[in-house]
MARNU-774779 format. One line per field, with one value per residue (C-alpha): x, y, z; residue number from 1. Coordinates in steps of 0.1 Angstrom, whole numbers, always signed. Example, Ala and Ser with C-alpha at 12.3 -4.5 7.8 and 13.67 -1.06 7.14 Angstrom:
<nodes>
x: (+123, +137)
y: (-45, -11)
z: (+78, +71)
n: (1, 2)
</nodes>
This chain:
<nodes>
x: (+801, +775, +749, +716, +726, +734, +750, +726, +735, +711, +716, +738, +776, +772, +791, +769, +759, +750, +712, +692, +670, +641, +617, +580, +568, +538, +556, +583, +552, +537, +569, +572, +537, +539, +566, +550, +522, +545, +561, +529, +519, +484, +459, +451, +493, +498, +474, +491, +523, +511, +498, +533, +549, +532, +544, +581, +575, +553, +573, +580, +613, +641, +632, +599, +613, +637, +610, +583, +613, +616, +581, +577, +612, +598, +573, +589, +605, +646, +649, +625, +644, +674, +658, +643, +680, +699, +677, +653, +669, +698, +674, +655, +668, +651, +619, +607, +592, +616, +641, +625, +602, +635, +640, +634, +602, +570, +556, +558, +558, +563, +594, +612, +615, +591, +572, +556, +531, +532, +494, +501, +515, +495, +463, +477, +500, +489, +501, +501, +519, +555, +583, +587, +545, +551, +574, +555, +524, +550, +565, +529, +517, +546, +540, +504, +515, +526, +496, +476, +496, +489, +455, +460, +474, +451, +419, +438, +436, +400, +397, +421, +423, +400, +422, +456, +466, +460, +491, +518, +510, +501, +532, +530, +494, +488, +524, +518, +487, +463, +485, +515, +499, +481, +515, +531, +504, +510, +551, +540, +517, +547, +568, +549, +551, +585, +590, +572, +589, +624, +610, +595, +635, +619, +642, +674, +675, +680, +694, +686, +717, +703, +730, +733, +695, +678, +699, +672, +668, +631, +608, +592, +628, +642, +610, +591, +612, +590, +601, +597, +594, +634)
y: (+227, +213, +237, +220, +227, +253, +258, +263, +271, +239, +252, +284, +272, +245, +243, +245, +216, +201, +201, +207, +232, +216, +231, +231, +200, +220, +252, +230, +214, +248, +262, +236, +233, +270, +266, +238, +264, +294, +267, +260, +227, +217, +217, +176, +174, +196, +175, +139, +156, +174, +140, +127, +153, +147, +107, +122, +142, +122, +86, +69, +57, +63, +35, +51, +82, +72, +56, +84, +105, +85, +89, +125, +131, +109, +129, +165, +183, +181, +214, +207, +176, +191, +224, +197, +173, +203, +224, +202, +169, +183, +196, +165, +158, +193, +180, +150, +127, +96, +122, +145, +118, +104, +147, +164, +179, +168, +156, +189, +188, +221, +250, +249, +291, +315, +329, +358, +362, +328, +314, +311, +348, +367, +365, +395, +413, +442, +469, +498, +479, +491, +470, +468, +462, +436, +418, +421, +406, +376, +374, +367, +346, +323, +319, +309, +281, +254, +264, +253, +222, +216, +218, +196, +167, +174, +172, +135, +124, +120, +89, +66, +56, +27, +1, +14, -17, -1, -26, -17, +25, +23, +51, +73, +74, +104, +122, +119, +135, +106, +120, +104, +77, +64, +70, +50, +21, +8, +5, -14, -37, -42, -50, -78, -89, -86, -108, -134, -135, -135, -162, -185, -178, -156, -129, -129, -119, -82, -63, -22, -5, +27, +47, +41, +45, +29, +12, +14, +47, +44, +74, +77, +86, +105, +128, +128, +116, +82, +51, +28, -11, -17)
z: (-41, -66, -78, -59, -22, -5, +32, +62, +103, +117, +149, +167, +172, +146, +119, +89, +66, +31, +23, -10, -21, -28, -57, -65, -86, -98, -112, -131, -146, -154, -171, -195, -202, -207, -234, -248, -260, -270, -295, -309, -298, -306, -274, -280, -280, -247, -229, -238, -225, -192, -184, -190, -170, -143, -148, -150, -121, -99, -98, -69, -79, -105, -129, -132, -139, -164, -182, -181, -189, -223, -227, -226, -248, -276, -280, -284, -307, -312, -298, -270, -262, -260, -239, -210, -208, -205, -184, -162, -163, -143, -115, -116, -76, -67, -81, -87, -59, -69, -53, -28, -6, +13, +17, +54, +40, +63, +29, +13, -28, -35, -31, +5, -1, +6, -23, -21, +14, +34, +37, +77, +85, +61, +78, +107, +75, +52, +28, +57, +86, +94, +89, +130, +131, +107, +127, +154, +141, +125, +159, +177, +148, +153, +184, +184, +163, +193, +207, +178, +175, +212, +206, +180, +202, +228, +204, +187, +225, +229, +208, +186, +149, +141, +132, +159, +178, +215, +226, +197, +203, +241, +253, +217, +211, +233, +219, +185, +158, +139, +107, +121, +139, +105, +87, +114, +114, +83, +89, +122, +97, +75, +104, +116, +78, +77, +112, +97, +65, +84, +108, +73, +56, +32, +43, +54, +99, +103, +134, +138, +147, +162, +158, +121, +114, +84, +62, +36, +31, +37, +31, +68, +89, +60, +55, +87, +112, +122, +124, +96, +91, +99)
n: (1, 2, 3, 4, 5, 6, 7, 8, 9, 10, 11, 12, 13, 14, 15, 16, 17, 18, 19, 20, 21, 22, 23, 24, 25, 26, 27, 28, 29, 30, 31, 32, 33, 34, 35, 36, 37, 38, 39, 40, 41, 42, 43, 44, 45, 46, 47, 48, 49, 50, 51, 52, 53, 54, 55, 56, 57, 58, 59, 60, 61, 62, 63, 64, 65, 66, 67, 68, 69, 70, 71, 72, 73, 74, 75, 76, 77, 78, 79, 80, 81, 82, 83, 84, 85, 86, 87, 88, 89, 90, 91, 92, 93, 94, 95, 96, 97, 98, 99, 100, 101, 102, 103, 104, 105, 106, 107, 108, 109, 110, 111, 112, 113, 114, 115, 116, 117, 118, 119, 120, 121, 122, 123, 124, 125, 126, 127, 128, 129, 130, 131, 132, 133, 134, 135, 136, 137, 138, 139, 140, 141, 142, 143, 144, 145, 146, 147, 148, 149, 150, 151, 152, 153, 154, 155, 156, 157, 158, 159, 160, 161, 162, 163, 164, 165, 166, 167, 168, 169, 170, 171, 172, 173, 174, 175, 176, 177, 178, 179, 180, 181, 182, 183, 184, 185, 186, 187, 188, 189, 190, 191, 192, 193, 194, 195, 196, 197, 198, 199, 200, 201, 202, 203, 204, 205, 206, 207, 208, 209, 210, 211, 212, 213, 214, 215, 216, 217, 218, 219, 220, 221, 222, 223, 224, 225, 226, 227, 228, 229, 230)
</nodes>
């Protein structure tokens, strides 16, 4: 099994599948910029390569990353060079954005593991709980959470987003939150660009097989589970 997934039960009586642990883009960043000043790097030097890091890291596709990749090796140290292709370049599909926005995530950036108190459950936790009061107040704070996400919905029903064609989201308005309705609207813009082109010879016809999903691999199914352009 390669090192970068591990083996999760998606559901009871499954049988358990494939999926990557994903890791936080900010604390990679940290621990080599960390380094960078235990090895004595001036202050002027660190900040050139933070903001390449954050290139490396941030890139919306591999050729991007390779090339900020470059970038940032050119300008360290042999030693250095060697510590970040032998260390991070191997864990680059845990963290870097060229890999992890076509990841299950809901947008998320950072680790998929819970480190230290989560920011949600914390708010009904303390030091002098039990461990079965603890539960208890996890249990009940979970639970709250459709509730909130009802409300949610039923607040994004009193009015629409500015520019939603009424006619293209006239059955999902009401299911869905304006953060995945404005997501969604500019896939249904690129759609209608898309038509056209096909229509003009531009682009070659294309037929959705449902059961097969994107053929693209576009970022809006894989990560968030809505529908994109194809």
């Amino acid at each position: 099994m390669a090192s970068n997934t591990i083996v999760v039960d998606v559901a009871a009586g499954t049988k358990g599948e494939r999926t990557r642990l994903q890791l936080c883009e900010w604390h990679a960043i940290e621990a080599i910029r960390k380094r960078l000043i235990n090895k004595g790097y001036s202050k002027e030097t660190r900040e050139v390569l933070v903001d390449l890091l954050n290139q490396w890291v941030k890139a919306p596709d591999l050729e991007a990353l390779e090339n900020a990749r470059k970038k940032v090796l050119s300008r360290l140290r042999s030693d250095d060079r060697t510590y970040l292709r032998t260390f991070y370049t191997p864990k680059e599909p845990q963290f870097c954005r060229a890999y992890t926005h076509v990841l299950p995530n809901l947008g998320v950036n950072s680790t998929q593991r819970n480190e230290s108190y989560h920011v949600v459950v914390k708010q009904n936790l303390n030091k002098n709980l039990s461990v079965s009061a603890a539960c208890e107040a996890i249990v009940a704070r979970t639970k709250l959470l459709a509730e909130e996400y009802n409300e949610r919905i039923n607040d994004n029903r009193k009015n629409n987003p500015t520019l939603m064609d009424l006619k293209a989201f006239a059955k999902a308005r009401s299911k869905l939150t304006h953060y995945a309705i404005d997501k969604t609207m500019a896939e249904w813009r690129a759609t209608k660009d898309f038509a056209d082109a096909i229509d003009s010879g531009d682009e070659d016809p294309f037929e959705f097989e449902e059961a097969i999903g994107c053929p693209c691999e576009c970022e809006l199914p894989l990560r968030f589970g809505l529908p994109c352009k194809h």
